[in-house]
C-alpha positions in Angstrom: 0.0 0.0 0.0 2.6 2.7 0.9 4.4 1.7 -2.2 1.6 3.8 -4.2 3.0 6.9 -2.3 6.3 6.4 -3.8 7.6 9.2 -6.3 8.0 8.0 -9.5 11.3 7.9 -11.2 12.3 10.3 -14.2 14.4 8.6 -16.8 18.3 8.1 -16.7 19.9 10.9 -18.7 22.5 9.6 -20.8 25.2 11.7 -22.8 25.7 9.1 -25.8 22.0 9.8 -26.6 23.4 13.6 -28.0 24.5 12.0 -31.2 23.6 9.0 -33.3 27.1 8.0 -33.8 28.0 7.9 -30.1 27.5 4.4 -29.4 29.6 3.2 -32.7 31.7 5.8 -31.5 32.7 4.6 -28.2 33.0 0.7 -29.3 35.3 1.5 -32.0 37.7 4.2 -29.7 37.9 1.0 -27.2 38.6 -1.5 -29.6 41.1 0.9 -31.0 38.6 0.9 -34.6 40.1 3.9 -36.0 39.2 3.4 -39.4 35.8 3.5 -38.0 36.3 6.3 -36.6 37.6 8.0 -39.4 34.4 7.1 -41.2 31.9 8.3 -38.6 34.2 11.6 -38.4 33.2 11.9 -42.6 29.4 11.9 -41.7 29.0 14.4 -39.9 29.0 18.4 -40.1 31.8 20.0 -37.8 29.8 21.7 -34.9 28.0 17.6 -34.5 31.6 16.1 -35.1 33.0 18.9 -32.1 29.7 17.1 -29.8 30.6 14.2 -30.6 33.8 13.9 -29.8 33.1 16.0 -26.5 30.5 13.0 -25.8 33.1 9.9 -26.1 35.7 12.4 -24.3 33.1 12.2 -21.2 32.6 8.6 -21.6 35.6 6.8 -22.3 37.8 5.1 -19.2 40.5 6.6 -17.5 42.7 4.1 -17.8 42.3 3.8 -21.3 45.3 3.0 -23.6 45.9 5.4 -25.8 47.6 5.3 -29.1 51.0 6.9 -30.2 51.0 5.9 -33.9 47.4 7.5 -35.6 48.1 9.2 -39.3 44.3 11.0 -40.1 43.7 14.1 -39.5 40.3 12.6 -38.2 41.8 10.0 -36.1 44.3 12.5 -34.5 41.2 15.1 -33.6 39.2 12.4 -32.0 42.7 11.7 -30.2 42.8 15.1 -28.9 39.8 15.3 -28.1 39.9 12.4 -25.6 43.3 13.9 -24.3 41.2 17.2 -23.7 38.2 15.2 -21.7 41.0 13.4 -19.4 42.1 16.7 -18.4 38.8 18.2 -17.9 38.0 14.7 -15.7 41.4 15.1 -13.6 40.7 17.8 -12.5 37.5 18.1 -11.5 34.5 20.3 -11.5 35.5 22.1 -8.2 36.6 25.8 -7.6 40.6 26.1 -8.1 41.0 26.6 -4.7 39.6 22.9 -3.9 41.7 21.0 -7.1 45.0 19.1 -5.4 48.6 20.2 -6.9 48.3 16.4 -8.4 45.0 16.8 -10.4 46.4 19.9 -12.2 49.6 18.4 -13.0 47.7 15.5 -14.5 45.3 18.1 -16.6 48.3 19.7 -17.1 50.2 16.6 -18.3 46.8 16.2 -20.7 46.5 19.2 -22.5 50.1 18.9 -23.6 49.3 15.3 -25.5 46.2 16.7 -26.8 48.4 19.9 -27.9 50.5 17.4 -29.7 47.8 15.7 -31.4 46.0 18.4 -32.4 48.8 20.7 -34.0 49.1 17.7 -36.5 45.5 17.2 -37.4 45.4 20.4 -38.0 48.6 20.7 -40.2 46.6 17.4 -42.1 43.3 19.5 -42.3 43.8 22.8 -42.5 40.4 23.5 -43.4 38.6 21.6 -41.0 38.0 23.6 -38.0 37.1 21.3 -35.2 41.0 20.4 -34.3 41.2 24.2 -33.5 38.1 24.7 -31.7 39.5 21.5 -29.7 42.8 23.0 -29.3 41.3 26.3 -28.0 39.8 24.4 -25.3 43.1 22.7 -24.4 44.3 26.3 -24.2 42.0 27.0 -21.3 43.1 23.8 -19.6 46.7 24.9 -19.9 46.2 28.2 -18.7 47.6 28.9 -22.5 48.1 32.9 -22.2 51.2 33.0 -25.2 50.5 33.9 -28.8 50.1 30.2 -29.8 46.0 31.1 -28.6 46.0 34.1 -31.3 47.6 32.0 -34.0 44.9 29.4 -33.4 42.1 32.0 -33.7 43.5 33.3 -37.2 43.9 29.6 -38.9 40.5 29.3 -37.2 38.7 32.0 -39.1 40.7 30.9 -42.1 38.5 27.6 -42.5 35.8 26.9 -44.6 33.9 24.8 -42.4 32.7 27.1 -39.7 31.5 25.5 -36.0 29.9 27.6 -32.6 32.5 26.0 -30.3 35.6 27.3 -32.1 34.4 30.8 -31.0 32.9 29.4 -27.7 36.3 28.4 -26.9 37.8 31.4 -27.4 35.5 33.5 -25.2 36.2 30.6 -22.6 39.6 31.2 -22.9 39.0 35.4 -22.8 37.0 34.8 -19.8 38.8 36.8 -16.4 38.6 33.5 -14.5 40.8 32.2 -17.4 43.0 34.5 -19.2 41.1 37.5 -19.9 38.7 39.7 -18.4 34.4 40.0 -18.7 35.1 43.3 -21.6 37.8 41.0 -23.8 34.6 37.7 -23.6 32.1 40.5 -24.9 34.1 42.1 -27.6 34.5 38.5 -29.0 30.4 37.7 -27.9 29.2 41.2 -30.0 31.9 40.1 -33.1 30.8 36.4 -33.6 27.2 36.9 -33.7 27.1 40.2 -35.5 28.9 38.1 -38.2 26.7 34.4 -37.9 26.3 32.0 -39.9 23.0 30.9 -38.1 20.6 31.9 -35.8 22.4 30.0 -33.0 24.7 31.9 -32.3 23.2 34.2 -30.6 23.5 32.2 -27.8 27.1 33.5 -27.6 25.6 36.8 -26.1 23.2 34.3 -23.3 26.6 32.4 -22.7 28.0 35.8 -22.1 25.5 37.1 -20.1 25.3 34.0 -17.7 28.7 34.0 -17.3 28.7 38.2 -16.2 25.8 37.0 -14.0 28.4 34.1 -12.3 31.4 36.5 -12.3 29.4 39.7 -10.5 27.7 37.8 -7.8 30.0 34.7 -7.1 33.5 35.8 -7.8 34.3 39.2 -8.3 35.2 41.0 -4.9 34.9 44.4 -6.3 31.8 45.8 -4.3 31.4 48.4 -6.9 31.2 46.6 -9.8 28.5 44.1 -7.6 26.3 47.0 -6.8 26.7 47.7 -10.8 25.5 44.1 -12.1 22.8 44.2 -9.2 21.5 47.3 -10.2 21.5 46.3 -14.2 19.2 43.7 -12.7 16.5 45.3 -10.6 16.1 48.2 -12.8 15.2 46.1 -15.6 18.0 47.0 -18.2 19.4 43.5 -17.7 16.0 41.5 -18.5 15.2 44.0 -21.4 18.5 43.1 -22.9 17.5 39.3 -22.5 14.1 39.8 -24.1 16.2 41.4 -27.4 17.9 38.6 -27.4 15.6 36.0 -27.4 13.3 37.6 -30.0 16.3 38.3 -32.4 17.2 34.2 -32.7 13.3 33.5 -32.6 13.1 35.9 -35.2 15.9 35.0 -37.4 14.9 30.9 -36.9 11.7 31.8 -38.7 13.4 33.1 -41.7 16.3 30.4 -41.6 16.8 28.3 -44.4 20.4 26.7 -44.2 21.5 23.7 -42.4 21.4 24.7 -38.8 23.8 21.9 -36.6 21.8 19.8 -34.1 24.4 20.7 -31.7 24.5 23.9 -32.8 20.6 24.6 -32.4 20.7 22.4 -28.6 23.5 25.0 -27.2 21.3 27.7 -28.0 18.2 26.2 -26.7 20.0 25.1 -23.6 21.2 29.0 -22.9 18.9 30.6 -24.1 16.5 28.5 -21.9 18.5 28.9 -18.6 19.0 32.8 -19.1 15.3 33.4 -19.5 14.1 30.8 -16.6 16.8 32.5 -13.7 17.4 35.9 -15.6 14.9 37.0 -17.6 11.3 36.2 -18.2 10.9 32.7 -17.2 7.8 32.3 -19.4 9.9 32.8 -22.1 12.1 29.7 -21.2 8.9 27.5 -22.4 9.5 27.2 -26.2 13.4 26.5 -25.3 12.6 23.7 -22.5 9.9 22.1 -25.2 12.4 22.0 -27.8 15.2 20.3 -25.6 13.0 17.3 -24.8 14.1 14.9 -23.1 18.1 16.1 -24.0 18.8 19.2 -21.5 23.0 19.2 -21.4 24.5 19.2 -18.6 25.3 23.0 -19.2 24.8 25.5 -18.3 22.3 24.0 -15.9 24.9 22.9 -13.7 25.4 26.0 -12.3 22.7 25.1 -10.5 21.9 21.2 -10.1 25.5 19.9 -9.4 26.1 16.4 -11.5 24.6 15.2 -14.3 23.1 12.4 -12.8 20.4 14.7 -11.2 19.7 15.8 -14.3 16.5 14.4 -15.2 15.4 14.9 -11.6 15.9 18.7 -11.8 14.9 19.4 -15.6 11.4 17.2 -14.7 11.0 20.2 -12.1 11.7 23.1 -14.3 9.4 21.9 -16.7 6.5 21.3 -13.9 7.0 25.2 -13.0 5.8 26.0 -16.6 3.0 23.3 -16.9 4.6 20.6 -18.9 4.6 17.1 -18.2 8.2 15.6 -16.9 9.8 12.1 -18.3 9.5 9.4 -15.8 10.3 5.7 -16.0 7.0 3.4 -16.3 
């Protein structure tokens, strides 16, 4: 009898259900496959090829053997990629100040192979721009402040195949927890999406703005520049500027008639969902929460539910607060 008072259980979130190819993906990078892995590599677009590889670089074991003799370009990205998740996975998802001397040497240690890998991919592929966009990202795990960062960017917009994350990366990298400051990520957020390919980039400006909203009220210690950011909010200017934004992509989708990246159109969904829900309107986070499904990512909503395997658990309660059924096991 009390067991019809139990809560019922929301699905299991999984991160190989992102891509189609993340399953074959996985089996062939442990049975060391890579000419199936070059082939799945081909198949796809580069912002789903980027996802992709970030999936398997979250899934694949830590003690994994890796290779020392790939030759593709395709091979050698994947290969970085991994090298890039092992050093994200060392280290943790703590603040700086709770990550041991030993985990950063290890993510250290990491970025450098995937540094190594990546260079040649990207000599092999000069074109393709995923290797960069990877290699940005190992920047920001190596605390990377030289000029190699600003030679990447330029090869970068010197592809022909463009992808959201190369850019992403960058502003990462220009954030002032990383190596830049909050005016360097938004001089890169206002040049990428006044010059996008798609509509989903204007997420770029809700990654931007999420990540002012983190910086003002969790890390910054300058009381002034608090009293600033809480004052953009309670006056109003900060949810107006939110509002712009999300009618400017909604308006653009309608008119959109290129390919637009699955992984391309989830990031923007994702952000532009959490800014509205905790920022912004949270009405407004409706159409963004329907069109995620059963596939939120794990960010940005993070920042406030911890791991990923509370995932479902939390996203079934977002969408009860805007009257839509949540996903639960039968």
């Amino acid at each position: 009898m009390f067991g019809l008072f139990k809560g019922k259980k929301p699905i299991e979130w999984s991160a190989m259900a992102g891509n189609p190819h993340s399953e074959a993906g996985l089996k062939a990078i442990l049975s060391h496959d890579w000419t199936t892995i070059d082939a799945l590599y081909a198949q796809q677009n580069a912002s789903d090829r980027y996802d992709w590889i970030s999936i398997l670089s979250d899934e694949f074991p830590l003690d994994y053997d890796f290779p020392d003799n790939l030759s593709s370009a395709a091979s050698l990205t994947v290969l970085g990629g991994l090298y890039v998740g092992l050093a994200k996975r060392v280290r943790g998802a703590g603040m700086a100040s709770t990550v041991s001397n030993d985990a950063i040497q290890k993510m250290f240690a990491a970025a450098k192979e995937a540094y190594g890998a990546l260079f040649m991919a990207s000599e092999l592929a000069p074109q393709d721009s995923v290797p960069i966009a990877i290699h940005l990202r190992a920047a920001v795990a190596a605390s990377d402040s030289s000029d190699t960062v600003f030679e990447l960017v330029e090869r970068l917009h010197q592809t022909t195949e463009t992808t959201l994350f190369g850019p992403l990366n960058y502003m990462t990298h220009q954030l002032e927890k990383w190596m830049g400051s909050q005016e360097d990520m938004w001089r890169l957020a206002r040049h990428y999406t006044e010059n996008a390919p798609n509509p989903a980039w204007h997420a770029l400006k809700a990654y931007a703005m999420i990540e002012d909203w983190l910086w003002y009220v969790a890390f910054t210690d300058d009381e002034d520049l608090k009293k600033f950011y809480s004052d953009k909010r309670t006056s109003g200017e900060l949810k107006q500027e939110i509002d712009d934004l999300d009618a400017a992509f909604w308006d653009d989708l309608s008119t959109f008639t290129g390919e637009l990246p699955i992984s391309e159109k989830r990031f923007a969904h994702n952000y532009l969902a959490y800014l509205n829900y905790y920022l912004g309107d949270e009405k407004k986070a409706l159409p963004h929460v329907e069109a995620l499904g059963t596939y939120p990512s794990p960010m940005p909503w993070s920042y406030r539910m911890g791991t990923s395997k509370d995932l479902m658990k939390y996203w079934n309660r977002i969408r009860k607060s805007l009257d839509l059924d949540g996903f639960y096991q039968p």
